[in-house]
C-alpha positions in Angstrom: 48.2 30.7 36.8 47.3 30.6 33.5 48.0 26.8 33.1 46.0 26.1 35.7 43.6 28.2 34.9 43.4 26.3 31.3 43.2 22.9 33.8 40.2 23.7 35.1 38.5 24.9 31.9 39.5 21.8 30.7 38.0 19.8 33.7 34.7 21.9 33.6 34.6 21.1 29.7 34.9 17.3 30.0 31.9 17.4 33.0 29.9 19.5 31.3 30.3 18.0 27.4 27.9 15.1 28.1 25.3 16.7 29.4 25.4 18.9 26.2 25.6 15.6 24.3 22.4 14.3 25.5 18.7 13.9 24.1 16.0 13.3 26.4 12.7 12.2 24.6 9.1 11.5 26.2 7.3 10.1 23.5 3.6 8.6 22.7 3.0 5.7 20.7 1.2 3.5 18.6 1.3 0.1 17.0 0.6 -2.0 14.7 1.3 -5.6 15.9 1.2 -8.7 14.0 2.4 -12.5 13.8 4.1 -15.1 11.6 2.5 -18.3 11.9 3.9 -21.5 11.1 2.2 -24.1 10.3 -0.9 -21.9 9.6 -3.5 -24.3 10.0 -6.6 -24.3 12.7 -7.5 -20.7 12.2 -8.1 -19.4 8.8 -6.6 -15.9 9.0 -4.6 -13.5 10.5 -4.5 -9.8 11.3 -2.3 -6.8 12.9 -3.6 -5.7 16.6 -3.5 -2.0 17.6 -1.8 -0.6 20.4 -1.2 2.4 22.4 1.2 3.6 24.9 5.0 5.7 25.1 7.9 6.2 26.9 10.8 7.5 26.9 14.4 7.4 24.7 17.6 8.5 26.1 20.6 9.3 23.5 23.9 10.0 24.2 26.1 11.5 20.9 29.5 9.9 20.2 29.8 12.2 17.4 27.9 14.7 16.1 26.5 12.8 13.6 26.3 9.5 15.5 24.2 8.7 18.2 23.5 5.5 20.6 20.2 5.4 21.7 18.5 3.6 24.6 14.3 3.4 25.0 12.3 2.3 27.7 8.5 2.2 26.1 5.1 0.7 27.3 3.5 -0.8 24.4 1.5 -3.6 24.1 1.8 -6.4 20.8 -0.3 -9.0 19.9 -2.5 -10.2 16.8 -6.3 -11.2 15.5 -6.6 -14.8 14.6 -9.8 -16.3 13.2 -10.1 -19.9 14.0 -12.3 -22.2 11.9 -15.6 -22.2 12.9 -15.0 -19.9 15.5 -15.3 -15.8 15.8 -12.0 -13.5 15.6 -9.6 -14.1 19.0 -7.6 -10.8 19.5 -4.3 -12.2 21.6 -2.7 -9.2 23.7 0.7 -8.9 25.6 1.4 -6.3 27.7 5.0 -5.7 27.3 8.1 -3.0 28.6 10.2 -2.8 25.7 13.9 -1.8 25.5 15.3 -1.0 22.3 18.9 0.0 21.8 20.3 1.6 18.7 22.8 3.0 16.4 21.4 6.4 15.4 23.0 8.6 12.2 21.7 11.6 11.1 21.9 12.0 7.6 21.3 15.9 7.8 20.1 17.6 11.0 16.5 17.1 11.0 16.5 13.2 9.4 17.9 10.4 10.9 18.1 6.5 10.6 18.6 3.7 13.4 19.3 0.3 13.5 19.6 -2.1 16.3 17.9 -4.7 18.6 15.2 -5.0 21.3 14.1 -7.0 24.5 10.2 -7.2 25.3 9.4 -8.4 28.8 5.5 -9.3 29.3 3.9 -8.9 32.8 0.9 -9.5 33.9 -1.0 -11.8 31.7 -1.9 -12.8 28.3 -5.6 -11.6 27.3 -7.5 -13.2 24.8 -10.4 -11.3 23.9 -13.7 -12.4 21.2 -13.4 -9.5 18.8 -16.8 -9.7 17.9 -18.0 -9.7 22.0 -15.2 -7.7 23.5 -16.8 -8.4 27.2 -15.3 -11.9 27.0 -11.6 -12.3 27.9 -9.7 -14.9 28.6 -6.5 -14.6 30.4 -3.7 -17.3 31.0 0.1 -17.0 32.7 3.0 -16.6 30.3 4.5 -19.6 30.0 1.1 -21.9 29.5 0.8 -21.0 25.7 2.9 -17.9 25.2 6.8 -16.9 26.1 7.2 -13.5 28.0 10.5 -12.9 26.6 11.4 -11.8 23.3 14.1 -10.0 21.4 15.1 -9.3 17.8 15.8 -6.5 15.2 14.8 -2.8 14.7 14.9 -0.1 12.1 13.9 3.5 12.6 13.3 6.4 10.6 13.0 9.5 12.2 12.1 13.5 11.5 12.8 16.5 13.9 11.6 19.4 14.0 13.9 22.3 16.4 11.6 24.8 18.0 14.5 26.3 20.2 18.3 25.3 20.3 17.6 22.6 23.1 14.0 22.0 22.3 12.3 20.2 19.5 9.4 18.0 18.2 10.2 14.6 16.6 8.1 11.8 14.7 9.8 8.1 14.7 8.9 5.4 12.5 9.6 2.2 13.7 9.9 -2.0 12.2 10.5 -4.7 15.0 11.0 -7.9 14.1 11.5 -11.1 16.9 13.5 -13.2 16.4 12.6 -16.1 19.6 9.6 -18.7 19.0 6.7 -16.6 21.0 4.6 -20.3 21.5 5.2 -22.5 23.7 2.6 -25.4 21.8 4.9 -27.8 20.4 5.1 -27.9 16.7 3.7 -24.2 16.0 6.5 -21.3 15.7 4.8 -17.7 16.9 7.0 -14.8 15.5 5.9 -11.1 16.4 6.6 -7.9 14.3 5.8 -4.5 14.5 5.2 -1.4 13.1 5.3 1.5 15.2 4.3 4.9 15.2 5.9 7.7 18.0 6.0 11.2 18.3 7.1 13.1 21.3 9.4 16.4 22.8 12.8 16.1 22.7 15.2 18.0 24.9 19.1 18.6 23.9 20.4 18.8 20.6 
């Protein structure tokens, strides 16, 4: 009886553990998205874009120090180029994004994460005067601009436990992709981002 009894203890352990592992996190964001040009000639300069949007990030613990962490997030990227002889063109993409990461925590409330990320784009790309925001100019993806893009991401990030299952957290966040964005033969488009969540996180 008592082995038994031990079994399912066991049994009830090993269903409830992950649950008790995971992290739940509804976040809202902000960005600061930018571009690499090369070769930088036609426009002469560049600037970051500002975005808006959240999401949510799931973790699951494989230790308690060590976490994998997977995010679905609506933010927008794009940048401000001004063209020569022409006013400041603000280029948008509204993306989904997907990071997945390697989270440690160096003590319970800091914690670093490094991994990659896949941006989808939907809908269109908007080009809009900066200087007469009424005029926009949408084209598909795949005229001037890729949908599709992936690369590298490092976060920083500070909790804040308000009960044993309930906290706040801020996330600082660097993207940078790694897949030509243009589709113009003989100009390389390479986003990066700097991004800026804070949200409620549930588990510990």
């Amino acid at each position: 009886m008592k082995r038994l009894i031990r079994v399912v203890v066991g049994i009830t352990f090993c269903m409830v553990q992950p649950l008790y592992a995971m992290q739940l996190t509804a976040v809202g964001a902000g960005g600061q998205s930018g571009a690499i040009f090369n070769p930088s000639t036609g426009f002469t300069s560049s600037s970051h874009s500002y975005q808006y949007g959240g999401g949510l990030l799931l973790g699951f613990k494989m230790v308690p120090a060590l976490m994998t962490e997977l995010g679905l997030l609506y933010l927008p990227r794009g940048f401000v180029q001004t063209f020569t002889g022409a006013n400041p063109i603000e280029t948008t993409f509204t993306t989904v994004q997907f990071p997945l990461l390697l989270r440690y925590s160096l003590v319970p409330s800091f914690s670093i994460g490094l991994g990659m990320y896949f941006s989808h784009g939907f809908g269109f790309v908007y080009g809009v005067d900066v200087t007469a925001p009424g005029t926009v100019n949408t084209q598909n993806y795949g005229a001037s601009y890729a949908a599709d893009d992936y690369g590298a991401v490092l976060s920083v990030a500070l909790k804040m436990s308000l009960l044993p299952f309930l906290g706040l957290t801020v996330d600082g966040r660097y993207m940078t992709g790694l897949v030509n964005m243009s589709k113009i033969s003989g100009l390389t488009t390479f986003l990066n981002d700097f991004q800026l969540m804070a949200g409620i996180q549930f588990g510990r």
